[in-house]
N, C-alpha and C positions, 0 to 999 in steps of 0.2 A: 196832259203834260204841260209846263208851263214853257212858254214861245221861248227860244233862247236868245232872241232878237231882240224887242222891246221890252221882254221879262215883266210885259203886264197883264198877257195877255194867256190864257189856256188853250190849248187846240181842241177842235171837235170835228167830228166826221163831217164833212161834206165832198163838194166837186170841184175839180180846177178845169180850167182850161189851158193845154200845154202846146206849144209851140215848140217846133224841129227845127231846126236848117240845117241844109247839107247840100254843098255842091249848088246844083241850079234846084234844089228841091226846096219845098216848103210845105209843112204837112202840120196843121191844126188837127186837132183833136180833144173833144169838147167831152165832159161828164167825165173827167177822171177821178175815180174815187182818191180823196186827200186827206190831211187832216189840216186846217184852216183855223188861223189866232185868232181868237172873238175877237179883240183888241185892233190889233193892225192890219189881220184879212192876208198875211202870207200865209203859202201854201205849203206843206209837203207832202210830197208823193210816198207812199213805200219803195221799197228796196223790189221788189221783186213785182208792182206795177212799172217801175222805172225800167226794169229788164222786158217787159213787153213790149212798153212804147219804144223800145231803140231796135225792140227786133220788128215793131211794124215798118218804124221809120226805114231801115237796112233793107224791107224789102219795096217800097215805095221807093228809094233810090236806083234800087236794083232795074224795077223796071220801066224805069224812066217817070215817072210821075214828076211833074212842076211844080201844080198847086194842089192841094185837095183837105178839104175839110172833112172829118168823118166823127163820127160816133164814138166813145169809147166802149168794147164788147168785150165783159168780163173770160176766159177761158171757159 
C-alpha cells in the first residue's frame, strides 16, 4: 500500500519498536510485526497486534511493573 503520509513511499513487512506509557509504567517492546514506508521508515501496527500490545500493557500496569523491556511473542 502506498504510505498515506509522504505518499512516496510503499509499506512492506517488517518490525517496530512500540513504546507504552501509563501511569508510573513504561513498557518497550521490541520486534513488533509492522508494516514500514520504504521512503520515510513510519510504522503501522495491525489492528489486532495493537489489541495485544494494550492487553500486555493493562496487565504490566496491573501488576505494578515501572520499566520493563520485552520481546514481542506472537499468540
Amino acid at each position: 500500500m502506498t504510505y498515506v503520509i509522504c505518499k512516496h513511499g510503499k509499506t512492506r513487512p517488517g518490525t517496530a519498536t512500540v513504546t507504552l506509557e501509563r501511569a508510573a509504567t513504561a513498557l518497550v517492546i521490541k520486534g513488533v510485526p509492522a508494516q514500514v514506508c520504504t521512503n520515510c521508515g513510519e510504522e503501522y501496527v495491525e489492528e489486532d497486534t495493537t489489541a495485544r500490545l494494550l492487553r500486555t500493557a493493562e496487565e504490566a500496569v496491573r501488576t505494578g511493573v515501572q520499566v520493563d523491556v520485552r520481546q514481542y511473542a506472537a499468540a
